[in-house]
Steps between C-alpha positions, in 0.01 A plus 500: 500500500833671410575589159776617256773736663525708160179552564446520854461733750485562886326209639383813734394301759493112354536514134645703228295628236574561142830789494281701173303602865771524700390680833713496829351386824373814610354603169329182524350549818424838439310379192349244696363698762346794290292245296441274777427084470188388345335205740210334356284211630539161328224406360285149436579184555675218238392183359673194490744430261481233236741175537811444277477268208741253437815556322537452091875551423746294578710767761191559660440131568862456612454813747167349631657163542806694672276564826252465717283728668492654741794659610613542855816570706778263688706709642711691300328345163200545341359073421241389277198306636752194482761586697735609211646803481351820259725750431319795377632608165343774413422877311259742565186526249421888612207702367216415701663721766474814271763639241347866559770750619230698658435812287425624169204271336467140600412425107827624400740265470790768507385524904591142577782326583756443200177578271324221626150509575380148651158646530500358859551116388832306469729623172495390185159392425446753265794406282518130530256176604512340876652140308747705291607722834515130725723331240751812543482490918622067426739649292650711750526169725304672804226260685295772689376839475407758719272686380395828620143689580331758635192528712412784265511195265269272745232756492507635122195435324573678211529266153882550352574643178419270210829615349692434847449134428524481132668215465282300728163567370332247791610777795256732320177663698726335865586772776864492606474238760340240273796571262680408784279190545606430172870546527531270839289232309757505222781493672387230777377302196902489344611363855634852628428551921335852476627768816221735532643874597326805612703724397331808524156656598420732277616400126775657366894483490664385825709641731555855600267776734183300241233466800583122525781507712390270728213221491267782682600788328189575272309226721438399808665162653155360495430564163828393400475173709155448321643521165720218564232304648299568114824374322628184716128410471475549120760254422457264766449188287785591272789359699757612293432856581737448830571779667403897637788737492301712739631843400786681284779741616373572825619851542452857620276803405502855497517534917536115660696198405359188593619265758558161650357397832353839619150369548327830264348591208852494313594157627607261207603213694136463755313589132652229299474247794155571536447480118715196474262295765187611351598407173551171643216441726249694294579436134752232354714309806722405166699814410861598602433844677817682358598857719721684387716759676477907560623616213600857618492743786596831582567806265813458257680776572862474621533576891104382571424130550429313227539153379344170374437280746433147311464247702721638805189498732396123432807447717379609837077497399391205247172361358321234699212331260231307626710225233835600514570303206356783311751782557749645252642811458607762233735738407649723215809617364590737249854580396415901506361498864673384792468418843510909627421583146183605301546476147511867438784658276588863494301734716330294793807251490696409802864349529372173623641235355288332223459078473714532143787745715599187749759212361409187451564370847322828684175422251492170670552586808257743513177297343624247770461770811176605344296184367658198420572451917106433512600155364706364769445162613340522866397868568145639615482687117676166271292525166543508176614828337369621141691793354152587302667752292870578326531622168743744255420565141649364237591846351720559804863570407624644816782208616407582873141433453559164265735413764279515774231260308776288440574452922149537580372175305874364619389480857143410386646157394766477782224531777243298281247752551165570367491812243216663277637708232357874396334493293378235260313658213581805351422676179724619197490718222350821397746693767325286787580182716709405788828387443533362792236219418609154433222465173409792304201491233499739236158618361460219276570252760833407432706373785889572601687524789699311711372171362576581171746791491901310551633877505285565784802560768251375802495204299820326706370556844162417434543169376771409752237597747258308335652222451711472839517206735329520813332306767273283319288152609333458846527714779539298875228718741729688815440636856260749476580894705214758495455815724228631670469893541272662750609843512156608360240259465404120497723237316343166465585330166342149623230439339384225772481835709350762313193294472475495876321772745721717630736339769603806653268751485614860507855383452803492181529143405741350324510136399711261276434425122329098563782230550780798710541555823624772706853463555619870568365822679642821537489690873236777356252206455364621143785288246475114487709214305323193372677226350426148417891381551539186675125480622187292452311586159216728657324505152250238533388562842148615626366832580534401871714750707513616869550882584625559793501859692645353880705282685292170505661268347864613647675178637873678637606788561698555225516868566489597829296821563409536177114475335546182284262355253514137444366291214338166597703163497565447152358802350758752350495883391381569182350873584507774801288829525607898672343719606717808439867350552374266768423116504163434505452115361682229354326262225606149524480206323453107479725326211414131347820378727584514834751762609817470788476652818851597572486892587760766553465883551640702207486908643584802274377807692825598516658424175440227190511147586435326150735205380789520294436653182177699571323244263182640381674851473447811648107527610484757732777754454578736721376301839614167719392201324468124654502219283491126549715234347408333179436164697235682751180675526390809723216374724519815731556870528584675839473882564475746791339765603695655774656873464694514208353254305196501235396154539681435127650134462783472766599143443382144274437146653641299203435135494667226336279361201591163548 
């Protein structure tokens, strides 16, 4: 989360925090380091979550009626269980991520953000009941809600304060995750599609040097992993609750920044992947697994490296789901940060250029270079893209800054993107509350904001973005393009195959999400391109597969001196296995109809040889890459071991599939 720039301060490494503690970078670490990071072990297990109950007003039962559950992805959109499309359009409903800012006495409401003390549970419930809260999110005109946690949260077992949910009197004698029970029942129940977000590990205000920069930061990955396991389980049979936005603002600590690819400890990309699948084949095969990008690296000081990556790496390295139907990812954009820029103003602050400093045009091109490209049509990363949080406060008077707000939710509705405001629910009154909230609730319970406030100078954008046209109605299914990485272990999202022994014992395998084939390989041997362009649907087929680790079912010599491994007649690629760089085995496959014969030799040991267009994108960057047409299949790899040569993929037999 990103908050107010008035009251802001260095994001020092990911996000700012509030500017009465302003603290450079270095004081920050310094600070950091000389009281070190509390890491504790989660603790028990969670029960299962209660179902929603139907809706009772009439926007709820026009919201439930709107969609149907559950949600997955078709290309660039995000579809309902219909076909149709489901544009998220939604706001943040923080709290249950923490509001402490990390010293001074949790109790004191003075030491939490904007005066607000959630008490560990969504906002608001002290001040106003869930049905009075609900009506104001229909108000607003949002259908969703992601709503944020802890695994602090997961674990708590502690009752909350009586007075902390005053004005619901049934949360009393519940721990923090049954209020949250409570909450996703309520909201399900009204028709809303409920994002579940882990937003930080230990539970207090998000983002700067905290201990939860990343997922494993006061955790392990396996603990982590676990927790998500407890929570897709809990609300399995609620099928409104529709997707896991896996972690938030990704970003560095005192001494490392995370990273994408690098097969450690620190790697985002192989963490969420292997999240993402378990999720999936583990817990609830129904939720969108949303990723969202590294949110910062390096130390923001002018002349070191620095910068906020976004969703730059997806570009070269994306997420390949055991469904791939299921991916979407995040990103988020403040006005006061920018793409080299942390937040910070004053001491700590750099002269990189913030999001609100660029015109118009430069604002879009720049969310173009570094998310919204995930969405084009026929690329190894196409998904949908969620900008999970924006915001600005509706006390902001700077014309830069209201500007900025202004473009932002501009190119929001000219790219017909998915957004989640920041945040939802905030308090007012008594020298407390977030301004930046679209409701407010005074002590009494009283509502305002941007529903009910006309001078409210958000007011414009908000509802243009509300109300803007987009793509609406059903969504025709497209050629499928996922990649396979084996740089540093196994990738095999089939699920036909990872309920088989091991077919290559000792090996890296890699092997197609069910109905792709292999269609691309890259001369290291360890990146792969599926697709399911022009080809039979492989969906429906058996678990029947042949590996093959020699030359016995070569017919020609289609690559003279060379090693070459041949599928059978009729059987195509659909996996392959290294050992080191080198080929070891190719996986093929039988589909439901018969495939052509014709056969040519397609070499790129010396350079690329992929058709016109590089469809599929870039999926091994940096090396040779072959690549098949659209209207053929690989049913052989050739390689050779002679001086020189690693025994990596030298050349492809592509067949015709008809």
């Amino acid at each position: 989360m990103q908050r107010t720039r008035h009251r802001r301060t260095p994001e020092a490494p990911g996000l700012p925090r509030t500017r009465h503690r302003l603290l450079t970078r270095s004081a920050l670490a310094l600070t950091a380091v000389a009281a070190g990071l509390l890491i504790g072990p989660p603790a028990g297990a969670a029960t299962p979550a209660a179902q929603a109950t139907p809706p009772t007003t009439p926007q709820a039962s026009a919201l439930a009626a709107s969609w149907t559950a559950p949600l997955s992805a078709s290309g660039r959109w995000i579809v309902d269980a219909n076909g149709d499309r489901f544009k998220l359009r939604s706001a943040n409903w923080a709290g249950a991520q923490g509001t402490w800012n990390g010293s001074g006495d949790i109790g004191n409401a003075a030491n939490h953000h904007s005066g607000e003390n959630a008490n560990g549970m969504p906002l608001g419930l002290d001040r106003a009941s869930l049905p009075t809260i609900l009506a104001g999110f229909h108000a607003v005109g949002i259908n969703s809600i992601r709503l944020p946690f802890s695994n602090e949260m997961v674990h708590a077992s502690t009752t909350v304060p009586d007075a902390a949910v005053a004005a619901n009197p049934q949360l009393r004698g519940k721990t923090p995750l049954q209020v949250f029970d409570a909450v996703v029942a309520a909201l399900t129940a009204d028709g809303f599609a409920v994002v579940l977000n882990n937003h930080t590990g230990t539970t207090r205000w998000c983002c700067g040097v905290d201990g939860n920069e990343r997922w494993n930061t006061s955790r392990g990955t396996a603990d982590w992993v676990a927790d998500w396991i407890t929570m897709a389980n809990r609300y399995k049979t609620n099928k409104r609750v529709v997707g896991a936005d896996l972690y938030n603002e990704v970003r560095r600590n005192i001494t490392d920044d995370p990273n994408w690819g690098w097969g450690n400890d620190k790697d985002w990309q192989a963490a969420s992947l292997e999240a993402g699948n378990r999720i999936l084949t583990e817990a609830n095969p129904d939720l969108l697994i949303i990723v969202e990008g590294i949110n910062w690296t390096g130390i923001p000081v002018d002349g070191l490296p620095h910068g906020r990556p976004t969703l730059t790496p997806v570009r070269t390295l994306s997420h390949t789901l055991v469904n791939p139907n299921k991916l979407v990812y995040s990103a988020h954009f403040y006005g006061y940060t920018g793409p080299n820029h942390s937040g910070a103003y004053g001491v700590g602050e750099t002269h990189d250029a913030r999001y609100q400093d660029l015109t118009r045009d430069q604002l879009f091109a720049e969310i173009d270079r570094s998310a919204q490209f995930v969405t084009t049509d026929g690329q190894h990363h196409t998904a949908p893209v969620w900008i999970s949080e924006f915001g600005t406060g509706a006390e902001e008077t700077d014309p830069v800054a209201r500007a900025w707000f202004t473009n932002f939710t501009d190119y929001l509705v000219a790219r017909d993107l998915d957004f989640a405001y920041w945040p939802l629910v905030g308090w007012k009154g008594n020298g407390q509350g977030d301004s930046w909230a679209l409701l407010r609730f005074d002590p009494t319970g009283a509502r305002s904001g941007i529903a009910d406030d006309p001078t409210d100078w958000r007011a414009t954008a908000w509802t243009k973005l509300i109300g803007a046209a987009g793509r609406t109605g059903p969504i025709p299914g497209s050629a499928r393009w996922n990649m396979l990485n084996l740089d540093s272990t196994d990738a095999q999202p089939s699920l036909r195959m990872r309920i088989q022994p091991d077919w290559d014992s000792g090996a890296r395998k890699a092997v197609c999400p069910d109905g792709e084939r292999i269609i691309g390989l890259s001369h290291t041997g360890n990146r792969g391109l599926c697709t399911t362009t022009g080809g039979p649907d492989l969906s429906a087929i058996g678990a029947g597969y042949t590996v093959v680790r020699d030359q016995s079912y070569v017919q020609n010599d289609w690559a003279t001196g060379y090693t070459k491994l041949e599928c059978p007649t009729g059987r195509m690629i659909t996996g392959y296995s290294v050992r080191g760089a080198a080929v070891s085995a190719i996986l093929c496959t039988q589909p439901t109809t018969a495939l052509g014969t014709q056969a040519r030799t397609l070499w790129f040991d010396r350079s690329d040889n992929r058709p016109t267009g590089n469809p599929g994108g870039e999926f091994a960057s940096g090396t040779y890459k072959g690549q098949c047409n659209a209207d053929e299949y690989a049913a052989g790899v050739a390689y050779t071991g002679r001086v020189g040569s690693a025994k990596t993929p030298d050349a492809l037999l592509c067949k015709r599939l008809t």
